[in-house]
C-alpha positions in Angstrom: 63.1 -55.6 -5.6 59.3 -54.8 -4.9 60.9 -52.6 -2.1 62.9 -50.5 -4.5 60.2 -49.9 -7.1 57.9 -48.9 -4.3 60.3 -45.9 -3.6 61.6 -45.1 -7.1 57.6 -44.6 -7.6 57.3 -42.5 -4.4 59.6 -40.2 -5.7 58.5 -39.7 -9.0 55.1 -39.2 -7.0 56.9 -36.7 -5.0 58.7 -34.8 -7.5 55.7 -34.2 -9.9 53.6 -33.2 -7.4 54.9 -29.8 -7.7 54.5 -29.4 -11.5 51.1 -30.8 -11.5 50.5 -28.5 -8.7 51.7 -25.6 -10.9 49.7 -26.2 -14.0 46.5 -26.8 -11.9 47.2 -23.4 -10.6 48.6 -21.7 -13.5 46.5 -18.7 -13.1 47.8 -15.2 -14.8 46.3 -12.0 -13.2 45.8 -8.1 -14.5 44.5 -5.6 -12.4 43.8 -2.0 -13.2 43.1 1.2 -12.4 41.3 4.2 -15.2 39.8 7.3 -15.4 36.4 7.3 -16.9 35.9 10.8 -18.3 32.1 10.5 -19.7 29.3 12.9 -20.8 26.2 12.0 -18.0 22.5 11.7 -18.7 20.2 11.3 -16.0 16.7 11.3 -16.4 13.5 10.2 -14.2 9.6 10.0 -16.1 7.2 11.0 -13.5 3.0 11.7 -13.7 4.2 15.5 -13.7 7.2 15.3 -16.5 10.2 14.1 -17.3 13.1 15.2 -15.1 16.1 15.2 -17.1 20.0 16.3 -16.1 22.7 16.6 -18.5 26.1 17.1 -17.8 28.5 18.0 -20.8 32.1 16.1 -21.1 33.5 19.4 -21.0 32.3 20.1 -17.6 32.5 17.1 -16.2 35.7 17.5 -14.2 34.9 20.3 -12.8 31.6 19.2 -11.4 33.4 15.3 -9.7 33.3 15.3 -6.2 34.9 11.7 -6.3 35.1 8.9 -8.3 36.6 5.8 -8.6 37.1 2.9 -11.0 39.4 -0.5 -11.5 38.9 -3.4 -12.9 40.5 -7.3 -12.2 40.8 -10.1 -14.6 41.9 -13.8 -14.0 43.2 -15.9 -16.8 43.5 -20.3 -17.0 44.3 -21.6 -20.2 40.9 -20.9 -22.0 38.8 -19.6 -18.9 39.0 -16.0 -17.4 37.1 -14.5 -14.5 36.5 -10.6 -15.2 35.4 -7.9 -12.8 34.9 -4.1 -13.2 33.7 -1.6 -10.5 32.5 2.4 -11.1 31.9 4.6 -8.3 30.9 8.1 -9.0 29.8 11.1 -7.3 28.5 14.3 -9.5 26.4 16.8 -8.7 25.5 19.7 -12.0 23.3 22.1 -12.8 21.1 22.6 -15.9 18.3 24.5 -17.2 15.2 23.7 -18.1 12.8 25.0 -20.8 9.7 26.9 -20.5 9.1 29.8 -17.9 7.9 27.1 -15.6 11.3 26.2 -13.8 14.7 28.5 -13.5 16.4 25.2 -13.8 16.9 21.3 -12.4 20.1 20.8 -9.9 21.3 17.2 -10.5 23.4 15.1 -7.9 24.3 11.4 -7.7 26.1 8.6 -6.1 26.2 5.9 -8.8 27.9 2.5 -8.6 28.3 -0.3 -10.9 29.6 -3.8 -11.1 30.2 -5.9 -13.7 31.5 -9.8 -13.2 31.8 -12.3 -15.4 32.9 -15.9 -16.6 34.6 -15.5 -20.1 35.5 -18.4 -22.1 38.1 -18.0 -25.2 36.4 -19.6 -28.3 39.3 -18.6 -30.9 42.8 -17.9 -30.4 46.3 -17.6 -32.2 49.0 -15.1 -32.3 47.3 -12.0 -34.1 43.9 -12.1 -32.0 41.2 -13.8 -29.7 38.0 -13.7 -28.9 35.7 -14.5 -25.7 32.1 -15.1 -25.0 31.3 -13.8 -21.3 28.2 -14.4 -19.3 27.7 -12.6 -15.8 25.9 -10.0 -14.2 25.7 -5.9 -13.9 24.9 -4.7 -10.3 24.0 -0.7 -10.4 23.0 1.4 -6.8 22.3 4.8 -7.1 21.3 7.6 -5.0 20.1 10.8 -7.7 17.9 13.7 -6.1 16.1 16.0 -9.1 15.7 19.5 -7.7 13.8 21.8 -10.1 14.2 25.5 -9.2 10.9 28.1 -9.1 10.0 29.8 -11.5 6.4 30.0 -12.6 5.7 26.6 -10.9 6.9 26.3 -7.6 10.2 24.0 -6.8 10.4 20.3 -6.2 12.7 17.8 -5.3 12.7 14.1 -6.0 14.7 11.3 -5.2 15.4 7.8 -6.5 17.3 5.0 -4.1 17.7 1.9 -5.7 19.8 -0.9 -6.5 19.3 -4.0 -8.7 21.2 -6.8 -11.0 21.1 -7.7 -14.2 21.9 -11.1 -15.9 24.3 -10.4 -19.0 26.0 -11.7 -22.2 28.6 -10.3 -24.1 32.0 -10.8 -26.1 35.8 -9.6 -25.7 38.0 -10.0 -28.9 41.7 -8.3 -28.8 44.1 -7.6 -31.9 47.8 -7.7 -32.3 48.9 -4.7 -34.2 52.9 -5.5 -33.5 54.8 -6.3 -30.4 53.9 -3.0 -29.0 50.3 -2.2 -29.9 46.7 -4.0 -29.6 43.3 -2.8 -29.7 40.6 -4.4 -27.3 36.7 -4.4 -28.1 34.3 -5.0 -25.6 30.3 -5.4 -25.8 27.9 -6.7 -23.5 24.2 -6.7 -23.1 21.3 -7.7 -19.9 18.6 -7.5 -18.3 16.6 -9.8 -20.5 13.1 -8.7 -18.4 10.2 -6.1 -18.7 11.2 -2.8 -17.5 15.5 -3.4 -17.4 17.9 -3.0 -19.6 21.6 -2.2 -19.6 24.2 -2.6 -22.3 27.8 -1.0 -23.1 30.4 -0.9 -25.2 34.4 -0.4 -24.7 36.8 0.1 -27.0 40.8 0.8 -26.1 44.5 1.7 -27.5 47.0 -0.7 -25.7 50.5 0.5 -25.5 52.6 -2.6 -23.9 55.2 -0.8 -21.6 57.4 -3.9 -20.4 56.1 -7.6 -19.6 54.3 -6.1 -16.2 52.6 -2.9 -17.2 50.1 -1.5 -19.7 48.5 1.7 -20.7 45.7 2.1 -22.4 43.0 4.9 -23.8 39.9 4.4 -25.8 36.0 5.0 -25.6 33.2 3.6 -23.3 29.2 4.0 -23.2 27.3 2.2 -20.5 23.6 2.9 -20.3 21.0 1.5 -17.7 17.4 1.7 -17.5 15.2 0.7 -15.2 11.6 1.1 -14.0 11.5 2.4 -10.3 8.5 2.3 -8.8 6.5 2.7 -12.3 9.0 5.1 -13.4 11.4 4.8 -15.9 15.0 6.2 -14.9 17.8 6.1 -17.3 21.2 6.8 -16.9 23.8 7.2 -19.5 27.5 7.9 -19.6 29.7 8.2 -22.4 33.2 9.6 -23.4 37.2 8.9 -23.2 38.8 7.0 -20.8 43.1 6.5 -19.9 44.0 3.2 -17.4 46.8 1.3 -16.4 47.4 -2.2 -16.1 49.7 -4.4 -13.9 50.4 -8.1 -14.9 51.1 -10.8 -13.3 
């Protein structure tokens, strides 16, 4: 009798294995791709001026050598994992006032990377909301080049990289089975001389139970002192992406 207990245990052992298997894994995944269309301000404060580079959302296109951006999110009951990644390459023209210069020539390699652990703190049918805590990782390469005019030309150049500790919250709205709306908003650096903040809001258009478009509007902002100079770098404007679930 012992005998047979033993084994009708060892199979129920066996045959939930799997299922408890399953819900410690049960792990939902979107990963997606977008187009970050933005209006660029770059600027760098040094003991001879300001140098500052502004490239217009109409223009913007026109002046990308490359770019690229996706983002990854991982979902467990109430925890997610969240990652988002900018890569950009501009380079723009601008003028400058005064009779000093004939103008500033602006170009950048700029990346960005965002990560972080979200938990869900309210949730039902119609909406939800996270808290997220992570970091902001920004490299870039800029070079200033102000033309001659009455002064003579100079060029100057900023290479650095650095992370920032950030907070922030995710909340997303049901409009009907179709439609939602997503709001994003973080904030870091917490420290003398860094800063960096954005906010993300979107359009979702649910396609089928795999794919998801959306549109909506981002601004990121950085700043940073370099060397005892203060560089900022803003970017702002639409953006279109699409999702895959699963």
């Amino acid at each position: 009798m012992r005998w047979k207990e033993l084994a009708l245990g060892l199979t129920s052992a066996v045959s939930m294995a799997p299922v408890a298997l399953a819900q410690q894994s049960d792990w939902s995944y979107e990963a997606s791709i977008y187009l970050f269309m933005p209006e660029t301000e770059t600027s760098l404060s040094t003991p001879m001026g300001t140098l500052d580079g502004t490239l217009s959302f109409s223009d913007a296109l026109d002046n990308l050598d490359f770019a690229f951006m996706g983002a990854f999110s991982a979902t467990n009951g109430r925890w997610s994992l969240l990652a988002d990644y900018n890569y950009t390459d501009l380079s723009f023209s601008s003028d400058t006032p005064g009779p000093a210069s004939s103008g500033l020539d602006t170009s950048f390699t700029t990346q960005y990377l965002s990560g972080y652990v979200g938990y869900r703190v309210y949730d039902d049918q119609a909406a939800n909301v996270d808290i997220v805590g992570g970091f902001r990782w920004f490299s870039t390469e800029t070079e200033f080049e102000l033309q001659p005019g009455a002064a003579p030309g100079r060029r100057t150049t900023v290479d650095s990289s650095w992370t920032d500790p950030v907070i922030g919250a995710r909340a997303r709205i049901a409009f009907s089975d179709k439609w939602s709306g997503t709001g994003f908003v973080d904030y870091g650096g917490f420290r003398s001389g860094s800063e960096t903040w954005q906010v993300l809001l979107t359009a979702d258009y649910t396609i089928n139970e795999r794919w998801l478009i959306r549109g909506g509007y981002r601004y990121i902002s950085f700043d940073h002192d370099i060397d005892g100079n203060d560089f900022k770098f803003d970017q702002s404007g639409p953006l279109l992406g699409a999702t895959y679930r699963f």
